[in-house]
KOLNU-915713 format. One record per residue (C-alpha): residue in three letters; x, y, z. Coordinates in steps of 0.5 Angstrom, whole numbers, padded with zeros to 4 digits, always signed. Example, Ala and Ser with C-alpha at 12.3 -4.5 7.8 and 13.67 -1.06 7.14 Angstrom:
BEGIN
Ala+0025-0009+0016Ser+0027-0002+0014
***
This chain:
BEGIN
Unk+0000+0000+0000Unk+0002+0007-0001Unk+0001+0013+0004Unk-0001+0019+0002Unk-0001+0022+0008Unk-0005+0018+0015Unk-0003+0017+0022Unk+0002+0013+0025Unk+0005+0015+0031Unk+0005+0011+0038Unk+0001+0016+0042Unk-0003+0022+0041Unk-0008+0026+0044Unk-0014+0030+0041Unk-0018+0035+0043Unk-0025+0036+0039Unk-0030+0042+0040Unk-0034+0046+0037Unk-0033+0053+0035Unk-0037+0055+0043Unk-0042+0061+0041Unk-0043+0063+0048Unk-0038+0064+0054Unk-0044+0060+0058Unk-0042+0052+0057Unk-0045+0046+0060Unk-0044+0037+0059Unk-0048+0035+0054Unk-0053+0030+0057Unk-0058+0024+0054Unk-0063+0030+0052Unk-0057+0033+0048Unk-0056+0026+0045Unk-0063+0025+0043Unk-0065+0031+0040Unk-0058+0032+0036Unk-0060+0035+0029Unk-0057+0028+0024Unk-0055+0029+0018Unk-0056+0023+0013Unk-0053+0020+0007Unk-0053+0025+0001Unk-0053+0024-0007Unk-0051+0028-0011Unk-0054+0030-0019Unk-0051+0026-0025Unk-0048+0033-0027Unk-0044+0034-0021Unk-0047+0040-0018Unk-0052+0039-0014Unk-0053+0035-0007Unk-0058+0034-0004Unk-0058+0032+0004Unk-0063+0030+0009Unk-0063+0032+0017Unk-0067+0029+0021Unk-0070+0033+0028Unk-0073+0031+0034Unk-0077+0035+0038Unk-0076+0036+0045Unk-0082+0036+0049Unk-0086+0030+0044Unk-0079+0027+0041Unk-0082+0027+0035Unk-0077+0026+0029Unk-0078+0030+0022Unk-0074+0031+0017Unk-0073+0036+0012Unk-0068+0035+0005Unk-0063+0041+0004Unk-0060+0043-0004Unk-0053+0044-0004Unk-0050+0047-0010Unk-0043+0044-0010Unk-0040+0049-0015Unk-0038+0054-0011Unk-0035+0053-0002Unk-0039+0059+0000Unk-0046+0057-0003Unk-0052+0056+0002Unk-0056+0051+0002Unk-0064+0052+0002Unk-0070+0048+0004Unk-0072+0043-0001Unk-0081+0042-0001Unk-0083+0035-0003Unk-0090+0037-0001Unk-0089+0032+0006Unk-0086+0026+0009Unk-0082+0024+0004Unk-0075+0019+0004Unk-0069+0016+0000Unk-0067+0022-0005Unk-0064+0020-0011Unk-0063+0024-0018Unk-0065+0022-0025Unk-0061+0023-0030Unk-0067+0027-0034Unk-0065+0032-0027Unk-0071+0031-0023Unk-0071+0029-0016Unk-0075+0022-0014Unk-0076+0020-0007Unk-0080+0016-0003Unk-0087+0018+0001Unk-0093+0014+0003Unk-0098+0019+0001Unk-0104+0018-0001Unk-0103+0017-0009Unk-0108+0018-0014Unk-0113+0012-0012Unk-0113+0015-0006Unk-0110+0009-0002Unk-0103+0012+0002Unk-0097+0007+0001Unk-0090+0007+0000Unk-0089+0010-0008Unk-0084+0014-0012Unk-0085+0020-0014Unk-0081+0026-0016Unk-0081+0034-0017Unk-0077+0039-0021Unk-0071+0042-0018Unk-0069+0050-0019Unk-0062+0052-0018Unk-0065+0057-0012Unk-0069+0050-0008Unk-0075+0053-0012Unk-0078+0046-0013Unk-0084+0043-0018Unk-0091+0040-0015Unk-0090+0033-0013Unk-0092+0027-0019Unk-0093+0021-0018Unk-0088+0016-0021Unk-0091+0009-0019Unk-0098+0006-0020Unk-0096-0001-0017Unk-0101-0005-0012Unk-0095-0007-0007Unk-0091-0001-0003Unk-0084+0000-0006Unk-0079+0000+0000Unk-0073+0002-0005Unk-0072+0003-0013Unk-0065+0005-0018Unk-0065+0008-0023Unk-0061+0007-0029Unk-0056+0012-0031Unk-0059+0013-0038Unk-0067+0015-0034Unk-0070+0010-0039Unk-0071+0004-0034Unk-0072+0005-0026Unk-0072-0002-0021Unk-0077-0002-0015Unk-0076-0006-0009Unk-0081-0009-0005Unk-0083-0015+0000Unk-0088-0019-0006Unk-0089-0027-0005Unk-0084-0030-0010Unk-0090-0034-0014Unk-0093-0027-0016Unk-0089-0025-0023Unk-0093-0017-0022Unk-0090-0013-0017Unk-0096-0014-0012Unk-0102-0019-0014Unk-0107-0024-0010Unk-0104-0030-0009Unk-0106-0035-0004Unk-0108-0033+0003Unk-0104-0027+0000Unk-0097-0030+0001Unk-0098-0032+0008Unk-0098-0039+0007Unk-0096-0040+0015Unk-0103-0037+0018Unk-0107-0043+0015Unk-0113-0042+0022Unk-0117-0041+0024Unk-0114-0038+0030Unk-0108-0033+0030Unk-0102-0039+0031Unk-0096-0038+0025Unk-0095-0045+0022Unk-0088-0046+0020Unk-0084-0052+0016Unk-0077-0054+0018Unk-0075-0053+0011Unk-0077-0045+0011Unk-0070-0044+0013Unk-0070-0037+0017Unk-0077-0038+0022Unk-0075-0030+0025Unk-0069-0025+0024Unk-0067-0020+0027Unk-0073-0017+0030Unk-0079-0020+0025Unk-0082-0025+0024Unk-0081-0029+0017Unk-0087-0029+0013Unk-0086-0036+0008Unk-0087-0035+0001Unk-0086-0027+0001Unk-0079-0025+0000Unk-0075-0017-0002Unk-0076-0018-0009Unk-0074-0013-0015Unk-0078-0012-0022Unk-0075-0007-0027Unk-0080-0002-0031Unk-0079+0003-0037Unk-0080+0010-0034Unk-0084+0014-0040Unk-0084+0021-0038Unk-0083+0020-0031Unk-0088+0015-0031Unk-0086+0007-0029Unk-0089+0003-0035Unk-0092-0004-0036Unk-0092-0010-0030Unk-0084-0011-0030Unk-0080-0016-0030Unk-0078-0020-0024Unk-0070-0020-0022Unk-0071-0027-0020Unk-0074-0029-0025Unk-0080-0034-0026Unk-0082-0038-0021Unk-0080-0045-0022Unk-0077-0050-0018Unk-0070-0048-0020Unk-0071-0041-0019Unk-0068-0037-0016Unk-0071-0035-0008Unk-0069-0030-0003Unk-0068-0023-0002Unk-0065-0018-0006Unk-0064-0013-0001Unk-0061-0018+0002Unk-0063-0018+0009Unk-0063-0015+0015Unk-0059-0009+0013Unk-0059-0009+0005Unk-0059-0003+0001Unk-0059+0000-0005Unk-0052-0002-0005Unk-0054-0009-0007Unk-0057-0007-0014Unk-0053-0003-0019Unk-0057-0002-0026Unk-0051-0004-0032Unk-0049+0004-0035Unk-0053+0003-0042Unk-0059+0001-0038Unk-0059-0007-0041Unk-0058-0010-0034Unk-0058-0010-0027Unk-0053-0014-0023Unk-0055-0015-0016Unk-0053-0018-0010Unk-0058-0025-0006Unk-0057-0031-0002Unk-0062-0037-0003Unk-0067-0037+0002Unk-0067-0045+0004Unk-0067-0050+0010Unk-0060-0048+0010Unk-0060-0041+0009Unk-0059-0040+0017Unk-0053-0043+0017Unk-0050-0040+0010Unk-0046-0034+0009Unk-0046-0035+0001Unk-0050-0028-0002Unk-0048-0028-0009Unk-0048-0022-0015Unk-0052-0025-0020Unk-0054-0021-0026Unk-0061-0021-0030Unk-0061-0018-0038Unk-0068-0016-0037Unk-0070-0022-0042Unk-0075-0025-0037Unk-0071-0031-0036Unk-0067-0033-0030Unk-0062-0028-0027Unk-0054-0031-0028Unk-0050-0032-0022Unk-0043-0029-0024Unk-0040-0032-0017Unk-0043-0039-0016Unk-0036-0041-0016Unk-0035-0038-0009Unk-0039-0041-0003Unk-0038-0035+0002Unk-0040-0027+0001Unk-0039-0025-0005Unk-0043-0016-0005Unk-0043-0009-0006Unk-0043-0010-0015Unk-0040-0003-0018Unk-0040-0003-0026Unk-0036+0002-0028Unk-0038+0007-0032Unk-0035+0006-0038Unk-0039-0001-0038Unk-0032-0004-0038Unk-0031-0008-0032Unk-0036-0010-0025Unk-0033-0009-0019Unk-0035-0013-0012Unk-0033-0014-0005Unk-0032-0022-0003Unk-0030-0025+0002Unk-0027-0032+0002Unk-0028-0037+0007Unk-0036-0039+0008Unk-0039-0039+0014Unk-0035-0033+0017Unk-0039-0027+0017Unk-0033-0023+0020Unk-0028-0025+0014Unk-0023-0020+0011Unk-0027-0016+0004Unk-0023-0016-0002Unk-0025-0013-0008Unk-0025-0017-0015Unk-0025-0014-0022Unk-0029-0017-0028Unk-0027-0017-0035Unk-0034-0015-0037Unk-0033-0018-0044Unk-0029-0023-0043Unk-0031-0025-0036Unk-0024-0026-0034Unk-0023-0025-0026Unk-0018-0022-0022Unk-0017-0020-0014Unk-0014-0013-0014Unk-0013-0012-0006Unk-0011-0019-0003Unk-0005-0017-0001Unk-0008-0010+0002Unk-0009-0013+0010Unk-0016-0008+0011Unk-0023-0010+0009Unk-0028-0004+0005Unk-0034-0003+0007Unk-0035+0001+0001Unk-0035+0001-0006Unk-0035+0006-0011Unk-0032+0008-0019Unk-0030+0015-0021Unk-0035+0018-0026Unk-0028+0017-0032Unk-0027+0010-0029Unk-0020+0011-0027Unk-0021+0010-0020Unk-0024+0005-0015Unk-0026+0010-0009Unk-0027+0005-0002Unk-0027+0005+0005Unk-0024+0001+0010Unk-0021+0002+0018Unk-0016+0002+0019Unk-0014+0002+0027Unk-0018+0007+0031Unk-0020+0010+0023Unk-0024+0010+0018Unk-0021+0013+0012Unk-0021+0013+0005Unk-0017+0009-0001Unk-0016+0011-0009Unk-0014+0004-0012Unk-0012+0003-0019Unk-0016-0001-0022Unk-0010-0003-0027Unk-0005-0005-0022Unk-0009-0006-0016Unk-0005-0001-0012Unk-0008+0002-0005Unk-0007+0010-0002Unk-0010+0012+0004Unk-0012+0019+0002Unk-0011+0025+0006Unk-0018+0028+0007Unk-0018+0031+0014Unk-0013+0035+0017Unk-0011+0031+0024Unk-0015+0024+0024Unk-0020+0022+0020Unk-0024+0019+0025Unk-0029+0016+0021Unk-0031+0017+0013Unk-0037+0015+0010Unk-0042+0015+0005Unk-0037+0017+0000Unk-0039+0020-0006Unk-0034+0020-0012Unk-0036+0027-0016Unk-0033+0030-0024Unk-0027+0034-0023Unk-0023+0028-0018Unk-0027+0031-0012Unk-0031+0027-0007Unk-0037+0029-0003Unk-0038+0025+0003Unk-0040+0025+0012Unk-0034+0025+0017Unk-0035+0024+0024Unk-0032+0023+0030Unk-0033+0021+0038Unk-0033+0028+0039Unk-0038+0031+0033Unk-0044+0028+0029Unk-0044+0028+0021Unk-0042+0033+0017Unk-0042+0034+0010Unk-0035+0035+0006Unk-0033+0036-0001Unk-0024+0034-0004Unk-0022+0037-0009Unk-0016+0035-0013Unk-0016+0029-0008Unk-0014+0034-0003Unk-0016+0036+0005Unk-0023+0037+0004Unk-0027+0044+0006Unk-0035+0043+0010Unk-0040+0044+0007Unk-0045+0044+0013Unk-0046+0045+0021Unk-0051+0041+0023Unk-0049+0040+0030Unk-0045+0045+0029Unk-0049+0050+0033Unk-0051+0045+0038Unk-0044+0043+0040Unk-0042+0050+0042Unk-0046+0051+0048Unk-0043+0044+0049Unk-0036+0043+0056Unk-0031+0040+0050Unk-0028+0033+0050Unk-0022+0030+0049Unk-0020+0024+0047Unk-0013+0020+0047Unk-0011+0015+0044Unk-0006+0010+0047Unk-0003+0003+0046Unk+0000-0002+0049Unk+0003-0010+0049Unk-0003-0015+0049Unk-0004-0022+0050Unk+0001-0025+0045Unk+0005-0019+0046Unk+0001-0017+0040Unk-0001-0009+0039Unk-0007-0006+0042Unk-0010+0000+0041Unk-0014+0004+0046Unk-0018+0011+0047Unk-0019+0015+0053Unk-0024+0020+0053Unk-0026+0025+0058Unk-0028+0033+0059Unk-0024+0037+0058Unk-0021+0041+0063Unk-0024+0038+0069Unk-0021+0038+0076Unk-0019+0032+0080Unk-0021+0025+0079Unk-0026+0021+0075Unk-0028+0016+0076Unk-0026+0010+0070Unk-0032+0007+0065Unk-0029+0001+0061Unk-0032+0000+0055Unk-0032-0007+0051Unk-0035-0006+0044Unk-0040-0011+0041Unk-0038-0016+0035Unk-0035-0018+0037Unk-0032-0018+0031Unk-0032-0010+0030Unk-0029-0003+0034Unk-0031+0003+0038Unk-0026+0007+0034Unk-0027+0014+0033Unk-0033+0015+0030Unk-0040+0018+0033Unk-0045+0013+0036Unk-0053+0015+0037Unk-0053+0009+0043Unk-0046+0007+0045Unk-0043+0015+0045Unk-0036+0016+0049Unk-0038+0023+0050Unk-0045+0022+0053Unk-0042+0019+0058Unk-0036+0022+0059Unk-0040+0029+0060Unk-0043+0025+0067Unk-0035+0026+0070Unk-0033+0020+0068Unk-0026+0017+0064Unk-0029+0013+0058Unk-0023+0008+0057Unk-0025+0004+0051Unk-0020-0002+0048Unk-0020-0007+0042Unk-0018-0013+0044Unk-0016-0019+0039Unk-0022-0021+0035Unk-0023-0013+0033Unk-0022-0010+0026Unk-0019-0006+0023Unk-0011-0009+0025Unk-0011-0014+0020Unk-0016-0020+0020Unk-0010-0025+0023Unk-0013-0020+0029Unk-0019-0020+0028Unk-0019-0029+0027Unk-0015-0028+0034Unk-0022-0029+0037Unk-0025-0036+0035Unk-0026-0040+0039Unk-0022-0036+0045Unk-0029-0032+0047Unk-0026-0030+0054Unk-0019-0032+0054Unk-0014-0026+0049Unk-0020-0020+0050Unk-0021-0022+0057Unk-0013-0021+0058Unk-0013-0015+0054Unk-0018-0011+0058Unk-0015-0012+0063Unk-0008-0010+0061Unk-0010-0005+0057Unk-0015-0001+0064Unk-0008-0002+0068Unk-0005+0002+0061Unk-0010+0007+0061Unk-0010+0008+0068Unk-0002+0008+0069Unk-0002+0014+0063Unk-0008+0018+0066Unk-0007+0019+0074Unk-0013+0023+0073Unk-0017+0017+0073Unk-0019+0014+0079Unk-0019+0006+0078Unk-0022+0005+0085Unk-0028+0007+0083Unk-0029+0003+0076Unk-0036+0001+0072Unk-0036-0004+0065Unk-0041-0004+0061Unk-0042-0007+0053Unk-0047-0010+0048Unk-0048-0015+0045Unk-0041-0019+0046Unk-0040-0013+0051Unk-0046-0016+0055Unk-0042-0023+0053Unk-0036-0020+0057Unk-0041-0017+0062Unk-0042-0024+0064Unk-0037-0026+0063Unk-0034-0021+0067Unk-0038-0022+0073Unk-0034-0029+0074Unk-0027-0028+0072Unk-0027-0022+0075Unk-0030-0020+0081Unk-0027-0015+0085Unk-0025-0010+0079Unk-0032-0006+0079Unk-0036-0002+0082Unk-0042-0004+0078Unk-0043-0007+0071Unk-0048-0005+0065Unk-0051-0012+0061Unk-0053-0011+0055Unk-0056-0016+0050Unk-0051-0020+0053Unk-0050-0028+0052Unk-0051-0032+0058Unk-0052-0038+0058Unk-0048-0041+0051Unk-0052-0048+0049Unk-0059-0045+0050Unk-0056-0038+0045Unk-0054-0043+0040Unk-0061-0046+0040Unk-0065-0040+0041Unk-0062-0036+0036Unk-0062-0034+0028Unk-0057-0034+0024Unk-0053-0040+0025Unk-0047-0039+0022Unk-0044-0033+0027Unk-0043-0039+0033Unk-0042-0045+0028Unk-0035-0040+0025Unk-0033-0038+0033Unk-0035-0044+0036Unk-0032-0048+0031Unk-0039-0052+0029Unk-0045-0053+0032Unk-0046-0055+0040Unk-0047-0062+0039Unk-0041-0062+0035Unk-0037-0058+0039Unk-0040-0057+0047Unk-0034-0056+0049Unk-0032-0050+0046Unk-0038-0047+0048Unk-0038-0049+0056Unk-0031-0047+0057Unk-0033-0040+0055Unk-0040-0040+0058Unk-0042-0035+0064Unk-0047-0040+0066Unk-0041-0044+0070Unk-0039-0038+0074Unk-0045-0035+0077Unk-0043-0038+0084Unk-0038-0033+0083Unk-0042-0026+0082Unk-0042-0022+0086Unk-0042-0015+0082Unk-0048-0010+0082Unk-0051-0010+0075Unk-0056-0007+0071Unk-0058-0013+0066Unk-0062-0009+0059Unk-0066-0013+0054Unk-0071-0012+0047Unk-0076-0016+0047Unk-0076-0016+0039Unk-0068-0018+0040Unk-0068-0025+0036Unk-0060-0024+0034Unk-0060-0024+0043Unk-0066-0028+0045Unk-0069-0023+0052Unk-0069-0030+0056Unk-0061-0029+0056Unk-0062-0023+0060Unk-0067-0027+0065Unk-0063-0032+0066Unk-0058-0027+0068Unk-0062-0023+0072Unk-0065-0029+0076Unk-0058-0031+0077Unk-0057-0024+0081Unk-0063-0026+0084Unk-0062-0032+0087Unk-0055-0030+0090Unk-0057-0023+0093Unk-0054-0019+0088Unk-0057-0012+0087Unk-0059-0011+0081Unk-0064-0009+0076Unk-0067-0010+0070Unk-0069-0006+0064Unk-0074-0009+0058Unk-0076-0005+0052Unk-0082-0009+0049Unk-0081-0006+0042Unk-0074-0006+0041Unk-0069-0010+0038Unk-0062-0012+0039Unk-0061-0004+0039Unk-0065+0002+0042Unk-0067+0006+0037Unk-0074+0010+0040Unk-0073+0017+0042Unk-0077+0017+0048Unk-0073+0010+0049Unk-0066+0012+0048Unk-0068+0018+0054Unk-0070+0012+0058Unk-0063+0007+0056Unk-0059+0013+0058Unk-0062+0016+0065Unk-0063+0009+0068Unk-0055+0008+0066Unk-0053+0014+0070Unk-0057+0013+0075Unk-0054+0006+0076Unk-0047+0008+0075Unk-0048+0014+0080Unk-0051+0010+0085Unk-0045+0006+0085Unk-0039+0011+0083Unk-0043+0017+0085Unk-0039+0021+0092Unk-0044+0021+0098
***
């Protein structure tokens, strides 16, 4: 790899703040969090003028949340965005070739009926925007669409039953064939595959599916074609998107309009325990759709066609069944069907993927340490360089948007700020296009945050953060993060849930650590954790608190809390027994408790098969040496268990199971369910509540009487 510029020192401190607009300053607090203005992705016109950008608002008083599009006019850094009217609720922007703005809104449509369409308004230079028209006359709601780059076709996404070759139809029992009655019971057959994911129900026989249309005029035309192609016993079922957390990035309209390649995994008996999503293509003929990587049994995503037609490019991992494998990019030949690895010896895995408009360069994101940059691959030789976007770190980098003129639009964040909107031009540190939260921030007591590393298990380096207020006097009492994944990073990037800042604002120190099984190190790191849930990560954590506290006398380690979500509620729990006597208190969320009853009442099989090294009655062992289950007999820890009711990833009878091992021992603990969330906490009013009952929980415990 070639560094353009990008960081590399041992040791640095940051502090981040914004510009403060009055002397009168104060902690940011889980209100603060809550009603923080969020930007969204933003898209750009196909000219490269334009962009256009959502921000998202909730009230203060009911938490309502509403969201109002801005027009940017790229040319020029001193331009103003102004408010864009879509005549109401509307979604998911995206400019038409022909120049005109198409997004989503359930409104009531000409026949009355409100449901989820596409519609589109004229845009002015000066925001003055046309009255919306309808785009879509379908009978299904569209839940997302693309549009080919030549304006004369648009895909549309919806959940539509796979023996119904419209896009919406009368099938039997209206594709739900798992509610045979007469009472309300949902009937499943074992060779459904998925019976829940994520947080919903399956519905059997209806899958996310893709029709591509012509578009007249504006108009969407015909019946269209199905994507999957007919139904038929070799067909093909499953979701495009790909669920739970497809996009649009998994459908990608060929330049000329001839085509779309798009990204599905079959929705079979084995797809619970399958991490074989596929890029297939579909000519539009009618016929089946071609799978351009059927040679490879793991994840193959992210098809990106240049715009010059020439080549398609994907992300792929290459060990099935392994969720967390290194994405590497893969260029085909399109007129050839010749395919070459073009990163596989960069030791990084891109979260993203995109061509420049001449087709010179692949533009795509990957973290690296505590960041997230951005890297230019050429295409020809497969060379990487990391690109010097932001003065000091770049944190995190998102939502990257390659312009004409080798610029780039894209978000940066920080544990310290939001999102905002940037533009580089030449390749070159970037200039702000927004201050959403700009304003917010100002009144807000600034933090700082500190990287450190230090030698982990193995003797591996491990990287930290310490994040608190700065310019606090006298001690603060130590919170230790574990982060979620496990398989992922808490790096330098702003969180809506689990936020450093939030928390440091309280008069705590954060200390956060990726212990081995983290990415963004290499994947030989990131592979570190199979089959060693609480052995190298749990020494990481305790050498890299020792580490923190030795670097930071500010940091009172006689007054310390853990919390985490997900593995982080794992490691709670596992904690509790292999730890003791370290903390005040512990913060469970979602966290596995009991390691045979998880692997049965889970969804996606293939996470525990790939860490555990098999099922559990191939392999007990492994999950009863690092289960929690075992060690209760040594709890003693005050802790505050969360679940969701609707978490199936972390079914909420683990958390039970933890709280009535609390229970029994005369732990002091409470419980705190959320009946209407997932594996996260995403409702405004929810969010407050997460947030209070936490600090109540570490004051309790680490508050001076």
């Amino acid at each position: 790899m070639i560094r353009i510029a990008g960081f590399a020192a041992v040791l640095c401190a940051l502090t981040i703040a914004a510009p403060a607009l009055s002397r009168e300053t104060a902690p940011m607090t889980a209100q603060d969090l809550v009603t923080m203005p969020r930007l969204g992705a933003p898209v750009a016109s196909h000219d490269g003028r334009y962009a256009v950008y959502p921000v998202t608002t909730t009230d203060s008083d009911s938490y309502a949340r509403t969201t109002q599009f801005y027009l940017r006019d790229l040319s020029g850094t001193d331009a103003q965005a102004v408010a864009l009217d879509l005549g109401g609720a509307a979604g998911s922007p995206a400019f038409g070739a022909d120049g005109w703005l198409y997004f989503l809104s359930d409104r009531a449509g000409a026949d009355g009926a409100e449901r989820s369409r596409v519609w589109r308004i004229a845009v002015g230079p000066a925001g003055a925007a046309s009255a919306p028209e309808q785009v879509t006359q379908v009978s299904a709601a569209v839940t997302g669409f693309a549009l080919s780059p030549d304006g004369q076709r648009i895909a549309l996404f919806g959940d539509i039953a796979r023996d119904c070759p419209t896009f919406g139809c009368d099938t039997e029992n209206g594709g739900a064939r798992h509610l045979p009655g007469p009472g309300d019971g949902r009937l499943y057959d074992a060779d459904d595959g998925f019976v829940r994911h994520w947080d919903t129900w399956e519905t059997p026989g209806v899958f996310a599916r893709v029709f591509a249309f012509d578009l007249i005029d504006g108009k969407v035309t015909g019946e269209g074609i199905p994507l999957d192609g007919p139904a038929g016993a070799d067909s093909l079922v499953g979701d495009t998107p790909t669920r739970p957390f497809g996009g649009g990035e998994d459908v990608a309209w060929a330049p000329d309009g001839s085509g779309v390649y798009f990204a599905a995994r079959r929705s079979d008996a084995s797809e619970p325990t399958s991490t074989n999503i596929d890029i297939w293509w579909n000519g539009l003929s009618g016929m089946s759709p071609v799978n351009l990587t059927a040679a490879n049994a793991a994840t193959d995503t992210l098809p990106a066609p240049s715009p010059d037609g020439k080549w398609l490019a994907w992300a792929a991992m290459a060990r099935p069944g392994y969720e967390a494998d290194r994405l590497v990019i893969h260029l085909r030949d399109l007129a050839s069907g010749e395919t070459r690895t073009l990163t596989q010896d960069f030791d990084r895995s891109f979260g993203s993927l995109a061509w420049t408009p001449d087709s010179r360069w692949l533009v795509a994101t990957a973290q690296d340490v505590l960041d997230t940059p951005a890297f230019r691959i050429d295409p020809a030789t497969g060379q990487v360089e990391e690109l010097d976007l932001m003065a000091g770190n770049e944190a995190h980098i998102g939502n990257l948007v390659p312009l004409s003129g080798d610029r780039l639009l894209f978000t940066r964040d920080s544990i310290g700020a939001p999102p905002e909107l940037f533009l580089s031009q030449d390749w070159q540190q970037a200039m702000p296009l927004t201050e959403i939260a700009g304003r917010h921030l100002g009144r807000l007591v600034p933090i700082v945050t500190r990287r450190f590393s230090f030698a982990g298990a193995d003797g591996a380096t491990v990287w930290g953060q310490i994040t608190k207020l700065d310019g606090h006097d006298g001690p603060m009492p130590a919170i230790l993060y574990v982060h979620g994944g496990p398989q992922g990073s808490f790096n330098d990037g702003w969180s809506t849930r689990w936020n450093p800042r939030v928390v440091a604002s309280q008069g705590y120190a954060v200390v956060s650590v990726d212990f081995h099984g983290s990415t963004g190190y290499g994947q030989a790191f990131t592979d570190a954790i199979n089959r060693d849930w609480g052995g190298k990560p749990l020494e990481d954590l305790q050498t890299g608190l020792a580490a923190a506290l030795a670097l930071d006398p500010q940091i009172d380690g006689t007054r310390a809390c853990a919390m985490g979500a997900s593995y982080g509620g794992y490691m709670m729990n596992w904690i509790a027994g292999q730890w003791p006597d370290r903390f005040d208190c512990l913060v469970q969320h979602d966290g596995l408790f009991d390691m045979r009853s998880f692997y049965y009442a889970t969804e996606e099989l293939w996470f525990p098969r790939w860490d555990f090294g098999g099922s559990y009655s191939a392999n007990p062992q492994a999950y009863e040496k690092w289960n929690p289950v075992h060690h209760v007999d040594k709890w003693k820890t005050p802790m505050l268990v969360v679940t969701g009711q609707k978490d199936f990833r972390v079914p909420y009878t683990q958390a039970l199971g933890a709280f009535t091992a609390l229970q029994e021992r005369g732990v002091p603990a409470q419980l705190l369910v959320f009946p209407e969330e997932n594996h996260w906490v995403l409702g405004a009013k929810n969010s407050l509540q997460w947030h209070e009952t936490v600090f109540d929980w570490l004051d309790r415990w680490l508050g001076e009487e």
